[in-house]
C-alpha positions in Angstrom: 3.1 13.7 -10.1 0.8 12.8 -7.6 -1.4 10.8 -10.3 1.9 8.9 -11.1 2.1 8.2 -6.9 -1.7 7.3 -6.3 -1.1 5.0 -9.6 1.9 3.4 -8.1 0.5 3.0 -4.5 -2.8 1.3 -6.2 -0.3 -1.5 -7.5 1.3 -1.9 -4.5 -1.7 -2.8 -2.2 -3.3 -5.0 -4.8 0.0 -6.7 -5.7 0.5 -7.2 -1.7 -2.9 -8.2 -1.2 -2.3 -11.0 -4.5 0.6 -12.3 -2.5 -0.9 -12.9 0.6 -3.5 -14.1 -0.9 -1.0 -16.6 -2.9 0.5 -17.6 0.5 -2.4 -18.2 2.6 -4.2 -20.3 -0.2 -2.0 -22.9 0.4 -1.0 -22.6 3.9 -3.1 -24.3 5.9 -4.3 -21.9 9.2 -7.3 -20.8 10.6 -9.6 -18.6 9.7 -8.5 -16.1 12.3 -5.0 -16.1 11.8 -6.0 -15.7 7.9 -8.1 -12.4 9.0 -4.9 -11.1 11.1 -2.2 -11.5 8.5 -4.7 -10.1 6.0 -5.7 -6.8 7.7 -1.8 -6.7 8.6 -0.8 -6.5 5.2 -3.5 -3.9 4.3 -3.0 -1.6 7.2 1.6 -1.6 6.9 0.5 -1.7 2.9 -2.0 1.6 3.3 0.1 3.3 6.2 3.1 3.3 3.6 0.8 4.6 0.6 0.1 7.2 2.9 3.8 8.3 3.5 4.4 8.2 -0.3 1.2 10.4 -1.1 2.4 12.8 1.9 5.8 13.4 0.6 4.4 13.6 -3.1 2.4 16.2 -1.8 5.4 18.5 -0.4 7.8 17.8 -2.7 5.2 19.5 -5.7 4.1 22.0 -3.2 7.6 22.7 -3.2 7.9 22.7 -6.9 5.1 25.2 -7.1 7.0 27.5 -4.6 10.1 27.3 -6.6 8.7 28.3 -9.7 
């Protein structure tokens, strides 16, 4: 399960990260407001991944108690 998770949370940064990356390329801003909304993405994308690996976590530590 958590294999399935860490898969799943691997798509989601890299799939965020190719959409910002797909807005900013045509959006004409600086350099530093490119940097901001880039480590932006990455730190709401990772602090989520973190929340799904965390619960994954419990809920087969759970599994494992129930069995």
């Amino acid at each position: 399960m958590i294999g399935w998770i860490l898969t799943g949370a691997i798509i989601i940064t890299y799939g965020s990260n190719f959409l910002a990356y797909r807005y900013l390329k045509n959006h004409r801003s600086d350099w530093f407001e490119k940097m901001a909304l880039y480590f932006g993405v990455n730190m709401s994308v990772l602090f989520a991944d973190g929340l799904f690996l965390f619960i994954a976590k419990l809920v087969e530590e759970g599994i494992l108690l129930i069995e």
